[in-house]
Backbone as ProteinMPNN parsed JSONL, in Angstrom:
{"seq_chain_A": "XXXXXXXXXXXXXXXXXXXXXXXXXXXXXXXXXXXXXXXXXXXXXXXXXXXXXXX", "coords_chain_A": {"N_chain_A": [[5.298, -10.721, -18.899], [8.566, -9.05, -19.476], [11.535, -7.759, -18.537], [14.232, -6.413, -17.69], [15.184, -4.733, -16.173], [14.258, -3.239, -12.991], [13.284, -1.485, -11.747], [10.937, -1.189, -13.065], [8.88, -2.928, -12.221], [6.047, -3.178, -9.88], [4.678, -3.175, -6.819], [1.577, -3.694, -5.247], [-1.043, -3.709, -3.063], [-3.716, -4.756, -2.081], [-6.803, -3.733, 0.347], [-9.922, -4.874, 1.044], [-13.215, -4.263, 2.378], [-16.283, -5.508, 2.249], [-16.421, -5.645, -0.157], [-15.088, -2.718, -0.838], [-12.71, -0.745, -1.521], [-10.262, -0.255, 1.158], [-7.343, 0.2, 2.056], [-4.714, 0.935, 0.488], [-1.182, -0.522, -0.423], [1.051, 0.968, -2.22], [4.094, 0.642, -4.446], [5.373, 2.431, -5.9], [4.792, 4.839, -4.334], [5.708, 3.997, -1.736], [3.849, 3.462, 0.207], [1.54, 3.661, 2.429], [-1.959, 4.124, 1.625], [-5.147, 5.483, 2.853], [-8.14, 5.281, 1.97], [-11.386, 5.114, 2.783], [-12.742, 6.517, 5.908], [-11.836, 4.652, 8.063], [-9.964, 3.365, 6.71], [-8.199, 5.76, 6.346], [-7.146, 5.991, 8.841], [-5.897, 3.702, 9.608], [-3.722, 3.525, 7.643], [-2.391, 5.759, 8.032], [-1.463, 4.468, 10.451], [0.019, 2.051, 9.678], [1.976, 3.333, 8.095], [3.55, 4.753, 10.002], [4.537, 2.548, 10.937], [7.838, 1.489, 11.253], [9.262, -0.556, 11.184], [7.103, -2.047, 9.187], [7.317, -0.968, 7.021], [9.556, -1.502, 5.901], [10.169, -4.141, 4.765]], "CA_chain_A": [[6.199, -9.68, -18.432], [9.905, -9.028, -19.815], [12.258, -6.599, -18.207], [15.447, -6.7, -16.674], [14.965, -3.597, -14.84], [13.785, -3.399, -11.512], [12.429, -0.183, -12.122], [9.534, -1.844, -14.239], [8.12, -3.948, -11.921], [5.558, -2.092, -9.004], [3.981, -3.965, -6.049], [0.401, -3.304, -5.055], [-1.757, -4.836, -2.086], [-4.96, -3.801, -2.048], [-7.159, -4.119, 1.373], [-11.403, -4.233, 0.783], [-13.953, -4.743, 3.317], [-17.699, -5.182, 1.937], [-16.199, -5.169, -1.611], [-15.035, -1.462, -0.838], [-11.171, -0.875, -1.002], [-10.162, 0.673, 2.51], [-6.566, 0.609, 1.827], [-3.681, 0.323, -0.925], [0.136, 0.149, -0.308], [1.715, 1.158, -3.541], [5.379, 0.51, -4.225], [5.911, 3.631, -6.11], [4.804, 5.785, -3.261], [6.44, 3.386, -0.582], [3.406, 3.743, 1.92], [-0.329, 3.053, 2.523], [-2.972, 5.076, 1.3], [-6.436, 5.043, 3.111], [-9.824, 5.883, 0.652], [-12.39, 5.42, 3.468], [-12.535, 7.0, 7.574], [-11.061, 3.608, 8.745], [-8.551, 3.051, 5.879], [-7.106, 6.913, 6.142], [-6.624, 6.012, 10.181], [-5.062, 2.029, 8.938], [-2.641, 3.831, 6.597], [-1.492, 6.532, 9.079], [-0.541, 4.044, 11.515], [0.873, 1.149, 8.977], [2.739, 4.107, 7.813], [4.271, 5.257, 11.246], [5.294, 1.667, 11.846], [8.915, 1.537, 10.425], [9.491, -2.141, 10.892], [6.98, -2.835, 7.941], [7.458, -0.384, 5.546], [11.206, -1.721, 5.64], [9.71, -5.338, 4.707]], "C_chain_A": [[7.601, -10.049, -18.836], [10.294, -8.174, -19.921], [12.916, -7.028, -17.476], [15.445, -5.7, -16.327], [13.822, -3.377, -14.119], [13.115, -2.807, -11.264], [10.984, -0.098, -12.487], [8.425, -2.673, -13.418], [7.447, -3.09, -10.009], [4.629, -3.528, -8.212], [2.852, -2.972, -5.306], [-0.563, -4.078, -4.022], [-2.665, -3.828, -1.464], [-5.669, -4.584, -0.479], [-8.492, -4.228, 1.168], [-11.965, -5.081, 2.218], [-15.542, -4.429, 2.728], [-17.294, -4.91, 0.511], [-16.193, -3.39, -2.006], [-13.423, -1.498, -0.617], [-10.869, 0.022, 0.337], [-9.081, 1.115, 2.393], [-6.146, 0.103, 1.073], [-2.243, 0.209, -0.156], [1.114, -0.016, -1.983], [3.304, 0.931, -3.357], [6.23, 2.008, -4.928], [5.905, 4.738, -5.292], [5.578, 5.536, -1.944], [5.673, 3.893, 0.382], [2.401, 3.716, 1.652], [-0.936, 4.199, 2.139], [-4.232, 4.54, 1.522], [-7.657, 5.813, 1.971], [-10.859, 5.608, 1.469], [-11.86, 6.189, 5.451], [-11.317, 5.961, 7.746], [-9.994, 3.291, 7.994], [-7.719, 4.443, 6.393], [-6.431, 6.169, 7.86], [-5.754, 4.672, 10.065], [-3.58, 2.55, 8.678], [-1.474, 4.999, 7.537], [-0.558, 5.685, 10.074], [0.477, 3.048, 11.156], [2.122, 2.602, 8.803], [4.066, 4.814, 8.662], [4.935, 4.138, 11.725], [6.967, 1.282, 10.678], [9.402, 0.022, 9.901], [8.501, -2.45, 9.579], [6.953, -2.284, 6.594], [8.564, -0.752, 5.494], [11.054, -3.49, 5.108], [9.284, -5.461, 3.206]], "O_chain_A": [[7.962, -11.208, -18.632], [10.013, -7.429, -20.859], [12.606, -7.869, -16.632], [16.467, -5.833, -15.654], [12.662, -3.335, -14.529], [12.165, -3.165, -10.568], [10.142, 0.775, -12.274], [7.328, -3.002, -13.868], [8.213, -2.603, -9.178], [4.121, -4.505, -8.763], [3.078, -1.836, -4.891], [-0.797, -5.243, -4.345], [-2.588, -2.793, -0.801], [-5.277, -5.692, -0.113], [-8.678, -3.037, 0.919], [-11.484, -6.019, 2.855], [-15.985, -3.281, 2.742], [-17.821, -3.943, -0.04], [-16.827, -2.82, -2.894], [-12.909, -2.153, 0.289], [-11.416, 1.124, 0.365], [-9.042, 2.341, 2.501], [-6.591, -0.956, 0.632], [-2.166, 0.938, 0.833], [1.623, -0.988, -2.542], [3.786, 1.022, -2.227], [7.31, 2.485, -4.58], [6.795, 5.585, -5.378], [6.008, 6.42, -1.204], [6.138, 4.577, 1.294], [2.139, 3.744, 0.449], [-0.387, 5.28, 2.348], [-4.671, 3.567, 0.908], [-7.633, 6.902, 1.398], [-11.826, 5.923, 0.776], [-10.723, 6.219, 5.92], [-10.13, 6.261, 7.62], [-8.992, 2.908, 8.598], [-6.591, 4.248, 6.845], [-5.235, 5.883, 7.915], [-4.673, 4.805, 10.639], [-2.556, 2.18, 9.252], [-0.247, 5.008, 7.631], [0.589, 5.949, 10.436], [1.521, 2.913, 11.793], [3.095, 2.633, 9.557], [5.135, 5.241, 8.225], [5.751, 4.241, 12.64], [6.931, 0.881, 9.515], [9.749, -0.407, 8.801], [9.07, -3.174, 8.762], [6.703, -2.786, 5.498], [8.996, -0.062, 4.571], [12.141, -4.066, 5.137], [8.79, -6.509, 2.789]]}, "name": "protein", "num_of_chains": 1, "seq": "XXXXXXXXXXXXXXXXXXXXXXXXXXXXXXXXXXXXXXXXXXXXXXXXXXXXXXX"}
């Protein structure tokens, strides 16, 4: 990787359970995204908590 803009560079943290992803938090969207029942309800509430999307 070589870029001096800040712009270029995207953080990703993926969640799986049973080798199934439940949730993501993308840095381009700035907020969780669930892909199963229990991830969408994860991502709603990570999402509602302000303290760690500000982290």
């Amino acid at each position: 990787f070589n870029s001096t803009e800040p712009k270029d560079i995207k953080y990703m943290r993926s969640y799986y359970y049973n080798k199934i992803e439940v949730t993501r938090f993308d840095s381009d969207v700035r907020k969780f995204v669930g892909f199963t029942e229990f991830g969408v309800k994860k991502a709603e509430t990570w999402n509602n908590d302000q303290g760690d999307l500000a982290v």
